[in-house]
C-alpha positions in Angstrom: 89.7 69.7 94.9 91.9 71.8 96.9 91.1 75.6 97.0 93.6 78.2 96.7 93.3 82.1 98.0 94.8 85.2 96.8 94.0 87.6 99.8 93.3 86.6 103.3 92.9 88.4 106.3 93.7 86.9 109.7 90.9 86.2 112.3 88.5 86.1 109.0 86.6 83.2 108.0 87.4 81.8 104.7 84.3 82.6 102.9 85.3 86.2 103.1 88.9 85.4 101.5 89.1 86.1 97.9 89.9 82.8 96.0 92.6 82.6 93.4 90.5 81.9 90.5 88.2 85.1 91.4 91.1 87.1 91.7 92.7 86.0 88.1 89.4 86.6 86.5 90.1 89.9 88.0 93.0 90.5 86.6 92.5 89.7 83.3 89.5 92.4 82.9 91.7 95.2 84.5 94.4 93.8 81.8 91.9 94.5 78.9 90.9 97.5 80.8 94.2 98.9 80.6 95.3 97.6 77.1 91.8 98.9 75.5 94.0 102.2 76.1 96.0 101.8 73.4 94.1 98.9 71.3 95.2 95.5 73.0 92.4 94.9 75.5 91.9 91.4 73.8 95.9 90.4 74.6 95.5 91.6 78.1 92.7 89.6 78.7 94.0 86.3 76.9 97.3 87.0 78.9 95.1 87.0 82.0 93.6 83.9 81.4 96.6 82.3 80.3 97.8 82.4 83.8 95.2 81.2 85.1 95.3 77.8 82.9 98.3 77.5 83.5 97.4 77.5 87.6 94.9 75.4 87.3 
């Protein structure tokens, strides 16, 4: 399967890139971290995760 990055840095090796799916998962919790603020922590996650099935 063919692996995709989010961050790289130049002169690097790959095992210290951060991976795309790593990087969604990421997002999603901040998401639900910042909706929890106001009672939608739950949709920020699912919206998180949603883009990530939709990636993969």
């Amino acid at each position: 399967m063919k692996e995709f990055y989010a961050h790289s840095v130049a002169g690097k090796p790959k095992s210290e890139w951060q991976g795309l799916e790593v990087h969604l998962l990421n997002v999603a919790e901040l998401a639900k971290k910042f909706g929890d603020e106001f009672g939608s922590g739950e949709w920020g996650w699912l919206a998180g995760q949603t883009l990530q099935n939709r990636i993969w």
